[in-house]
N, C-alpha and C positions, 0 to 999 in steps of 0.2 A: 228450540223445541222441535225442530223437524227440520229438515236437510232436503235440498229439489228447486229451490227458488220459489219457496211460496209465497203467496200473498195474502193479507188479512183484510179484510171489508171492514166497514165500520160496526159499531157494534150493535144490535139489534134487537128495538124493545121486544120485539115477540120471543128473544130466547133471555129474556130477563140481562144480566149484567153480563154474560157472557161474551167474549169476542169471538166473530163470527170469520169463515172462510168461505167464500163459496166457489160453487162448483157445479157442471151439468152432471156430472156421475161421483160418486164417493162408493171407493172400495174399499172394505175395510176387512183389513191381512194381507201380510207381505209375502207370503208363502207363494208356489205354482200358481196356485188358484186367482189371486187376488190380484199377483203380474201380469198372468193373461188377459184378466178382465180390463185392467187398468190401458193394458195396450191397446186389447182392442175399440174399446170406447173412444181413446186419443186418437184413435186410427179414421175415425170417424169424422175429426175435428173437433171434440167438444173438450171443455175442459174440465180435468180429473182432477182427482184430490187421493190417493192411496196414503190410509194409517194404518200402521203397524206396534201392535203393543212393547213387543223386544226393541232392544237397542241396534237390531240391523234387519236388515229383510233375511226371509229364508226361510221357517217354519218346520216343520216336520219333513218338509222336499228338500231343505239344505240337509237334514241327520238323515235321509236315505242313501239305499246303496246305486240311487242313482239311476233302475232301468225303466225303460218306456214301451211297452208293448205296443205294435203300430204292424200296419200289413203295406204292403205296396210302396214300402220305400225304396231310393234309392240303393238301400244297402243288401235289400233285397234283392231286386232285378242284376244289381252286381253279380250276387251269386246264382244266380239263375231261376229264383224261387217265384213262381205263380201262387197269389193269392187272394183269397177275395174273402166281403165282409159276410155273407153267408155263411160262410166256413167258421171265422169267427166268432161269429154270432151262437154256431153250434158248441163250439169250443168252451166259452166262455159257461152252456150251462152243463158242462163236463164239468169245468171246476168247480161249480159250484154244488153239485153232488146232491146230496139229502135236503138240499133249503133249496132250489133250483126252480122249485115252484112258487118261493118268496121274492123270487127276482121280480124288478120293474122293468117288463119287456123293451117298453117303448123307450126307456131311459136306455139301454142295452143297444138296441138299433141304432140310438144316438151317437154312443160311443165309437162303434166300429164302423159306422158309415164315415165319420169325423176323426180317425185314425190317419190318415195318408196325406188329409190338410194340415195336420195338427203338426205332425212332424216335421213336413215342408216348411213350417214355419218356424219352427226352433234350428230349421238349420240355416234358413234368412237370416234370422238375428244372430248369427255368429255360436252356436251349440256345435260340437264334435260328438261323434259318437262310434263305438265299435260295436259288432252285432253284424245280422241278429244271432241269438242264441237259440237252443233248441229247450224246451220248456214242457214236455209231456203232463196232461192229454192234448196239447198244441201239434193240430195234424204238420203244421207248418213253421220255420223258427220264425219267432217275430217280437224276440226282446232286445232292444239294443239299447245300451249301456253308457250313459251320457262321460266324457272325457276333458279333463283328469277327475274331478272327482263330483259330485252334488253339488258342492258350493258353486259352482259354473252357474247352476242354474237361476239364483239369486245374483250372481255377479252380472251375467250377460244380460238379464231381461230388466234388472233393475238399471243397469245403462241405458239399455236399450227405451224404457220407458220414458226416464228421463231426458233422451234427446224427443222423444214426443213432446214433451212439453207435460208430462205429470210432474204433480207436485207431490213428492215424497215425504211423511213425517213421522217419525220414528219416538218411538216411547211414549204412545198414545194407547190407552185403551176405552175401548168403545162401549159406554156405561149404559146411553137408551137411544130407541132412536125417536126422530122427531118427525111430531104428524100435523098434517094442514089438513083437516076437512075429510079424515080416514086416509089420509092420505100418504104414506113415507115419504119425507121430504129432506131429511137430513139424518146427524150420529151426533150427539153429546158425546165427547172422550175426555179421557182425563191425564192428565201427566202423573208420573211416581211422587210428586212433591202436593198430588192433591187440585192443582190448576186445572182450569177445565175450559172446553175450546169446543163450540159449534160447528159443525162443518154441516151447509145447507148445500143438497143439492136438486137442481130444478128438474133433473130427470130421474134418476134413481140412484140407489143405495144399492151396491154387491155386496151380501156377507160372502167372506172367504177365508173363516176364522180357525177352519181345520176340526176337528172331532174332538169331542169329549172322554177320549180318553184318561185324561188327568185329572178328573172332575169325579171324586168320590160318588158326593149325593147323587150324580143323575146315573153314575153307574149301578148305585142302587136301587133305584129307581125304577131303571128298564133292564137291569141284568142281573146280577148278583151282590150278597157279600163280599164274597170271596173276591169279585174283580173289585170293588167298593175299595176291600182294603190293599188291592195291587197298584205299587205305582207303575205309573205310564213312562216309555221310551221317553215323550217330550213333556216333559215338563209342561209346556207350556201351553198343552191343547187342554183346555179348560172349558171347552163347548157354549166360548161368550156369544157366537151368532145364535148359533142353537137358545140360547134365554132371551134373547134380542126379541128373535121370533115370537118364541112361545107365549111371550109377555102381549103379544099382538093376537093372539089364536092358533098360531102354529101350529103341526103335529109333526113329533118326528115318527121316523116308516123304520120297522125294523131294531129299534133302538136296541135290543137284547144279543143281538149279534155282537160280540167280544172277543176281540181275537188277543185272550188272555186269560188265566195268567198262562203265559211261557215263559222257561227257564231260557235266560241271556245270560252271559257274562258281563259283569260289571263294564261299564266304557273305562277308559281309560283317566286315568286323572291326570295327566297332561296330554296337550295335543301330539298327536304324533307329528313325525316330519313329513310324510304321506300327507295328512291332514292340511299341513300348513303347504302343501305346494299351490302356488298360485293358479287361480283358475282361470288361467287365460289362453283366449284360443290357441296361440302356438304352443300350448303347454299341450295342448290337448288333441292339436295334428301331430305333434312328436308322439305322445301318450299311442294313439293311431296308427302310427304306421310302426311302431314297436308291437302293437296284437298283431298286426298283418303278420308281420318279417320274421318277429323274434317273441316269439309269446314266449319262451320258455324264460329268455332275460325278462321279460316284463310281468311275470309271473309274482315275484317278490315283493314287487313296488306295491300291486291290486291287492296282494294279499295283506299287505300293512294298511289298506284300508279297509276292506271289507270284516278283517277280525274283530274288528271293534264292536260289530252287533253282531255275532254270531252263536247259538246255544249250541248242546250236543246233542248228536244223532243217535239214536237209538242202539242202533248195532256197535255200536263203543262197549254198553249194557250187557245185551245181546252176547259180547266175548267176555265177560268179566268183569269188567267196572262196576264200582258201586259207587253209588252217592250217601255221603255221610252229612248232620246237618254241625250244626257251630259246637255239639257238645261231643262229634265226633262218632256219634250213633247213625243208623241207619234210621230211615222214618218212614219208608214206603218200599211197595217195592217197584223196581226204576221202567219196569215195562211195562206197567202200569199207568198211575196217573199220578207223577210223584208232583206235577204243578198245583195239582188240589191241593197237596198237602203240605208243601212248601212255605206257602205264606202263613201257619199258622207256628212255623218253628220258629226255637230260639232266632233273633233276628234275620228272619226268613233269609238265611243262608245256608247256602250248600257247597261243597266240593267231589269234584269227581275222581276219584280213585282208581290208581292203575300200577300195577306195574311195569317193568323192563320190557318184557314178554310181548304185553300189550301193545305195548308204547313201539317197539317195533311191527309190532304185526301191522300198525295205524298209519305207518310211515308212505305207505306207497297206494296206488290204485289195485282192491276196489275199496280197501276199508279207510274212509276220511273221518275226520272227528265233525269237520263241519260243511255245510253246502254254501257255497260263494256264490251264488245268483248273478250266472249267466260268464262267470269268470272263470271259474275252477273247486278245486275243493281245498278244503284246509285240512290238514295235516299234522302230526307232531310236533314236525320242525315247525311249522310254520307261527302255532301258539308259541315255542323255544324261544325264537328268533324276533318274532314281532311285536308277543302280546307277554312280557317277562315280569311284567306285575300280575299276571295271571295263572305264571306258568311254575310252581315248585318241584323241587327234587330234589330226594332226599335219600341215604344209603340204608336207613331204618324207620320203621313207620312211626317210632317216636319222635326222633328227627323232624320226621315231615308234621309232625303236630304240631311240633314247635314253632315251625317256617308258617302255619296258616292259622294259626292262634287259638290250636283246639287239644284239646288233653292228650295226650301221645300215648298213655298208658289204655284210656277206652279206646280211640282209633285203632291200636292193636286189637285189643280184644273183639273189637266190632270184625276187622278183619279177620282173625280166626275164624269166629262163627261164621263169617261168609264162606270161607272156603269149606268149612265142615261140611257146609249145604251144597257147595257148587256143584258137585261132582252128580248130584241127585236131579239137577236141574238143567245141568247140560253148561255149565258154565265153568272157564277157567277160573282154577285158584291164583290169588294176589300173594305170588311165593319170591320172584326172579326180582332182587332190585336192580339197578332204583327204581325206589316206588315217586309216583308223581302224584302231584293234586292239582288239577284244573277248577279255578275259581277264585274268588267266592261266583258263586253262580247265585241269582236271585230273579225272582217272578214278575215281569214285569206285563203290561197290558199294550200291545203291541200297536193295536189301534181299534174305531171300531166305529160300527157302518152304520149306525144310527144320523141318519140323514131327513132336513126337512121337507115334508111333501112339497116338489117342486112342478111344475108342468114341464113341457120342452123348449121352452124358451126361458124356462129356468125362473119361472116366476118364483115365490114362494104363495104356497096356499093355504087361504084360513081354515077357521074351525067351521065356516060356511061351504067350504069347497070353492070358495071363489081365490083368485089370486088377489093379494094384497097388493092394492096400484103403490107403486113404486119401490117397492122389495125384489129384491132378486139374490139367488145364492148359488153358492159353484164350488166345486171339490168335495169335501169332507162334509161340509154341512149342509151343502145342496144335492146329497147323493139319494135322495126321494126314495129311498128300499132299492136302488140297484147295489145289485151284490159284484162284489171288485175280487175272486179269490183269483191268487196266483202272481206271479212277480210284474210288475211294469203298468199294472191298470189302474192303482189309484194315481198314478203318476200322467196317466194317460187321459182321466178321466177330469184331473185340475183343472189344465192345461186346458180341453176342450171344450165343458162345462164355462172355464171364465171366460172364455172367446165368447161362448154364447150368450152367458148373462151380459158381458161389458155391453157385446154388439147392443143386443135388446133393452139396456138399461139408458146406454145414448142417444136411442130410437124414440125412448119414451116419451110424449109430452105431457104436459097440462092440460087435459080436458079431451088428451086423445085415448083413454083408454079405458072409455066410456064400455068398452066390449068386457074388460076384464073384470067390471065390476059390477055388468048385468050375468055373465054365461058362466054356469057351474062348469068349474075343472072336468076336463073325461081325456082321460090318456087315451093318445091316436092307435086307431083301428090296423092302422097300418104296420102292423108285427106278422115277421115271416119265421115263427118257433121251428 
């Protein structure tokens, strides 16, 4: 049932017929969040128990493209870059734009104060990385890009846990948790076959079960239809801490913030070979000193990974492309809000349409089809070459119907009419073949920031304002209304967030947290806006 060397306790009338494991911390999710927690607790000495619902660790942090935004690294000072959390701090509510006044200050402070440790610490545990990159409105670069690929990040720290002495168990999902006296003291989980497994722990519980993105009802809930009926990138963020909680009084902060639907290109349905390169450190000081030396050879490799999540950029549109939906018609128009309208068409697919013309003009810098975060950009060739389940061509627009499985006589006609209009609009006509179709392209919910009220020790807090003794959350689900936009910060914010709940949930004792359950929650005074 679980893989780490764990141990089972005898079984225990207070959780009825269940067999029990125990443990001084239980984190539950194998993702960023729930490794950092798990280590840091073990770091402590105490002993852990990390469940993970999937068949291997990883979560949403193994399908990212892998960056960490962090200030005062060494990869910084390499390049000669001065920078401090201040500047951060200001940076951060530049990204965040028109909702900037919905941020959780103090959670924000958290972040970029705990940026320059966090990182120092994933490069103890054996992480590679190349960076930083430059990332506007970031007055300074400070995204760098974990090496060879995300799955490093579940490979190294899930070793690395395990030489602490965590017990790992895999294909658990965490159904309620369990109270002594108000108290969180344990996780009921269940195996896929229905078996169900206690795990008590005498100090605290870490949710770090990632976002609700995947989770229809609560998308409806706190955001939309529209995102309701989008699926999510993961599958498998199904917002189980987020109900853990709430079932106890919980609130979540922000939960309407949905960073979706966006138009993605389908993943790939088999792994690529990029995919499958092993994530192991000298994969990834070779991966390193090829960005140093030879980025242009290394250019190839990152791009066969990074295309795998990538949508298209506007100015594609902008020169001519149109997007047509499965019956070959047009459905919106593309400079617009064609993601509103997407998930309501025939099997909310789309293709993007181009011709030769285009299809050259996209070939070179400044005009890319997609932005690679903090790598490079994508390219014509590079969808041609990499992503060929994606990529059609065809000598006539019938043709090309035929190759994407949409009526080749309306896809004509559709194009006609486009070009009738173009010339009115400022846009080239789809005349020069080959014509191409990039897609299916479909709507998915990217992720989303609906996070539990947490304090800065990462409590989680009731519908009293007080912290529930022995609960604690971190990453996705512990993100209390701090708002994460732009590349490398929710990745930065797992990471830091589980350090701090592990730390504070090992610290916890029995009858020592008498403070948390007389003093209402009040986020610290001490915010430098």
């Amino acid at each position: 049932m679980g893989n780490g060397g764990s141990r089972r306790a005898p079984r225990s009338p207070r959780h009825g017929d269940l067999p029990c494991v125990d443990a001084d911390v239980v984190a539950v999710g194998g993702g960023g969040a729930g490794l950092a927690a798990a280590s840091s607790a073990a770091a402590l000495g105490r002993r852990v128990v990390l469940i993970e619902k999937a068949g291997r660790l990883g979560g949403t942090t193994a399908w990212s493209v892998g960056s960490v935004t962090a200030i005062n690294t060494p990869h910084q000072r390499r390049a000669g870059i001065a920078d401090s959390a201040d500047e951060h701090f200001e940076d951060l509510g530049l990204l965040a734009g028109g909702n900037a006044k919905r941020d959780n200050l103090a959670l924000r402070r958290l972040l970029v104060e705990n940026t320059t440790q966090m990182f120092d610490w994933l490069l103890s545990v054996g992480l590679v990385f190349a960076g930083p990159s430059p990332e506007p409105p970031h007055r300074r670069p400070r995204m760098h890009n974990v090496l060879p690929n995300s799955r490093a990040f579940p490979a190294v720290l899930g070793r690395h846990c395990r030489r602490r002495g965590v017990d790992i168990y895999t294909g658990l999902r965490a159904r309620r948790l369990l109270l002594d006296g108000g108290r969180v003291c344990g996780v009921v989980a269940e195996a896929g076959d229905g078996a169900g497994l206690a795990f008590v722990a005498s100090s605290g519980v870490v949710l770090a079960t990632g976002d609700f993105s995947a989770e229809p009802e609560m998308k409806a809930n706190f955001a939309s239809p529209a995102a309701a009926k989008t699926p999510a990138v993961n599958g498998g963020s199904t917002g189980d801490g987020h109900k853990l909680a709430m079932a106890l009084g919980a609130q979540i902060v922000n939960g309407d913030i949905v960073h979706g639907p966006r138009l993605r290109f389908v993943p790939p349905a088999r792994t690529s070979l990029v995919r499958r390169v092993p994530p192991w450190r000298i994969v990834g000081w070779v991966a390193r000193m090829a960005a140093e030396t030879l980025p242009d050879a290394l250019r190839p490799v990152l791009m066969g990974f990074v295309t795998t999540a990538l949508g298209v950029e506007a100015n594609l549109y902008r020169q001519g492309a149109i997007l047509v939906n499965a019956l070959g018609r047009r459905f919106a128009d593309e400079l617009a809000a064609p993601k509103d309208h997407l998930p309501h068409e025939p099997r909310a697919t789309a293709y993007a349409i181009l011709d030769g013309a285009i299809a050259e003009t996209f070939s070179r810098w400044p005009n890319f089809v997609s932005t690679a975060p903090g790598i490079a950009y994508a390219y014509i060739a590079d969808y041609r070459y990499n992503r060929r389940d994606i990529f059609h061509e065809a000598p006539s627009l019938e043709k090309l119907g035929s190759l994407i499985g949409v009526p080749g006589d309306a896809l004509a006609e559709t194009v006609a009419a486009s070009n009738t209009a173009a010339s009115a609009c400022g846009r080239s006509p789809l005349t020069r073949p080959p014509f191409i179709a990039l897609g299916p392209i479909k709507p998915y919910v990217v992720f989303t920031d609906g996070g539990l009220r947490v304090t800065e020790r990462l409590e989680v807090v009731g519908g009293d304002g007080r912290p529930i003794p022995g609960l604690y959350a971190a990453g996705s689900v512990g993100q209390g209304g701090l708002l994460l936009y732009g590349h490398g910060h929710h990745l930065a914010w797992a990471f830091i967030s589980g350090r701090i709940a592990g730390r504070h949930a090992a610290l916890a004792e029995r009858g020592h947290d008498r403070r948390a359950r007389e003093a209402t929650y009040v986020p610290s005074k001490h915010v430098q806006a």
